[in-house]
N, C-alpha and C positions, 0 to 999 in steps of 0.2 A: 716557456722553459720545458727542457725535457722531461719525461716522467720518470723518475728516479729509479736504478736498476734491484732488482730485487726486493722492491718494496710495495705494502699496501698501496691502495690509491689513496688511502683515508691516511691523513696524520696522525699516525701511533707507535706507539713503542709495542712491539710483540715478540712472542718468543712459540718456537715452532717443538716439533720431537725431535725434529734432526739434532738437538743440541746446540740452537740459532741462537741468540736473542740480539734486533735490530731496537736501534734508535735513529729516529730522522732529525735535524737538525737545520737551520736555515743560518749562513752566514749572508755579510749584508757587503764583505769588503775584504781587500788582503792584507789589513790592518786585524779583524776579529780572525781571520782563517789562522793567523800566525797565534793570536791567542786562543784559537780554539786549540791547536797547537803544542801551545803551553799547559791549556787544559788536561789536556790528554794524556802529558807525558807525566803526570801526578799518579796516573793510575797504572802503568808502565815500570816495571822490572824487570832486570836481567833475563833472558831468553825465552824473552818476550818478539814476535814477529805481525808485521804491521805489514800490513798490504796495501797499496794506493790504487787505484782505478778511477782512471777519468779521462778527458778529452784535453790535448794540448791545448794548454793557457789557463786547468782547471782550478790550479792551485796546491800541486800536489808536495810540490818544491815550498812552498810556501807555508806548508802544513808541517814540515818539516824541520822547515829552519823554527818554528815554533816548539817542534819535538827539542830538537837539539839546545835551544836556551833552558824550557824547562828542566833537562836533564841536567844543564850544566856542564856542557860537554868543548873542548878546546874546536876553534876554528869558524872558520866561516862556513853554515850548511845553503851549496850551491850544487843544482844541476849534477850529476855523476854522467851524465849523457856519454860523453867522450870517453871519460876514463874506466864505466859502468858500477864502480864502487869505491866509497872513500869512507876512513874511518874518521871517527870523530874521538880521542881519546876524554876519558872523564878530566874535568879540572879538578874533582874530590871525590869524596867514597863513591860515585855512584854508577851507572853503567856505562860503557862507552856505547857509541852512535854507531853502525853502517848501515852504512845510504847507500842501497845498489839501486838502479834504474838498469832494471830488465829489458828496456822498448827494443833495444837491436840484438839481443839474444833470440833466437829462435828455438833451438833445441831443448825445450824446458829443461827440466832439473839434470840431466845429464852435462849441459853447459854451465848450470849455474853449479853443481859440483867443484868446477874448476877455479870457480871462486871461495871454496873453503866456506863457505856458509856454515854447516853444520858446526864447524871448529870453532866460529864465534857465535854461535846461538847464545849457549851455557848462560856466556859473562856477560852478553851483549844484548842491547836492543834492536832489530834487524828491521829495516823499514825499506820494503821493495817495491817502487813504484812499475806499475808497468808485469807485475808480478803474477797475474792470474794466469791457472793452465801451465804453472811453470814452478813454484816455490811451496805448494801446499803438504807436501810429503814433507818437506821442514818440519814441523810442528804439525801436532794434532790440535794446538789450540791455537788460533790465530786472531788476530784485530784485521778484519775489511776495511777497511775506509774507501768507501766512494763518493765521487764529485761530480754530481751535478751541475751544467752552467746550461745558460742560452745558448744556444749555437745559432750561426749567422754572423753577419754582420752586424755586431752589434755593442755596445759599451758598456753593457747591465754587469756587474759583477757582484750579482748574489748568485750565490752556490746554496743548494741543496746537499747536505752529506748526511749519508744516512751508512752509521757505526755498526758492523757486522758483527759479532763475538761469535766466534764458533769455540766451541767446548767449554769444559767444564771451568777452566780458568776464567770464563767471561761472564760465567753467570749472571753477574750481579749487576752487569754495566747499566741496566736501566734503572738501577738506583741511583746510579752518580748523580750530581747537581748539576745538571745540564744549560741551565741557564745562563745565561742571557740567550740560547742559540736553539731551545727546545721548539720543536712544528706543534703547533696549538697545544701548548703545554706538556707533549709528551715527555 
């Protein structure tokens, strides 16, 4: 497996000056990544912005469609590949979904401008796969998520994801109950 980007070698949860604090995680399946997913979206409030980063077939769609059940939100969350962004509205009080997938935007935030992001940050949950180098002027505080897999030729689908918190809204994330998915107990 690859070695996870931005992370110790050692299995831990740490937090830096930059205002960081990472947690590593081990998924076993895109059954758990959907509930890590679910997990996730418990600690997720309105204008709140979610980053994805990973390797096609990482899981990133996958992690999302977990977002969007947690949340509660109307629709099927599928792929934005073609259309680059789809909203997801609440079924009850809670925030609605947009799923942008960044991957054929080049022009960082000048193109993604064009998609009104700032206008639904506020209400919204903003989850942009494919999003680094392009969405982080969005928010000072953001959720990283990145995915880990094998690469090759191969049918292993445990993911490594190790949860990025930048700023001060994230503080706490290594306190969350991270289990069943914690790297040696972090």
């Amino acid at each position: 497996m690859e070695a996870p980007h931005n992370s110790p070698a050692a299995a831990e949860t740490a937090a830096s000056e930059s205002g960081t604090v990472s947690v590593r995680l081990t998924v076993e399946s895109p059954e758990q990544m959907q509930a890590l997913g679910r997990r996730i979206s418990g600690v997720l409030r309105p204008g709140d912005l979610v980053m994805l980063t990973g390797e096609l077939g990482a899981g990133k769609t996958t992690l999302t469609r977990g977002l969007g059940e947690g949340l509660g939100v109307r629709g099927a969350v599928t792929s934005p590949t073609f259309v680059i962004a789809r909203v997801h509205p609440p079924l009850g009080d809670g925030p609605a979904l947009v799923h942008v997938d960044a991957y054929r935007l080049g022009g960082g935030l000048d193109e993604m401008e064009d998609l009104d992001l700032d206008v639904s940050l506020p209400e919204s949950v903003v989850v942009v796969e494919w999003g680094d180098g392009k969405v982080e002027e969005l928010a000072d505080d953001r959720l990283q998520v990145l995915i880990d897999r094998a690469v090759g030729d191969t049918d292993d689908e445990r993911r490594v994801v190790t949860l990025v918190g930048v700023g001060a809204r994230w503080a706490g994330l290594s306190h969350e109950p991270w289990e069943p998915w914690a790297v040696d107990g972090a």
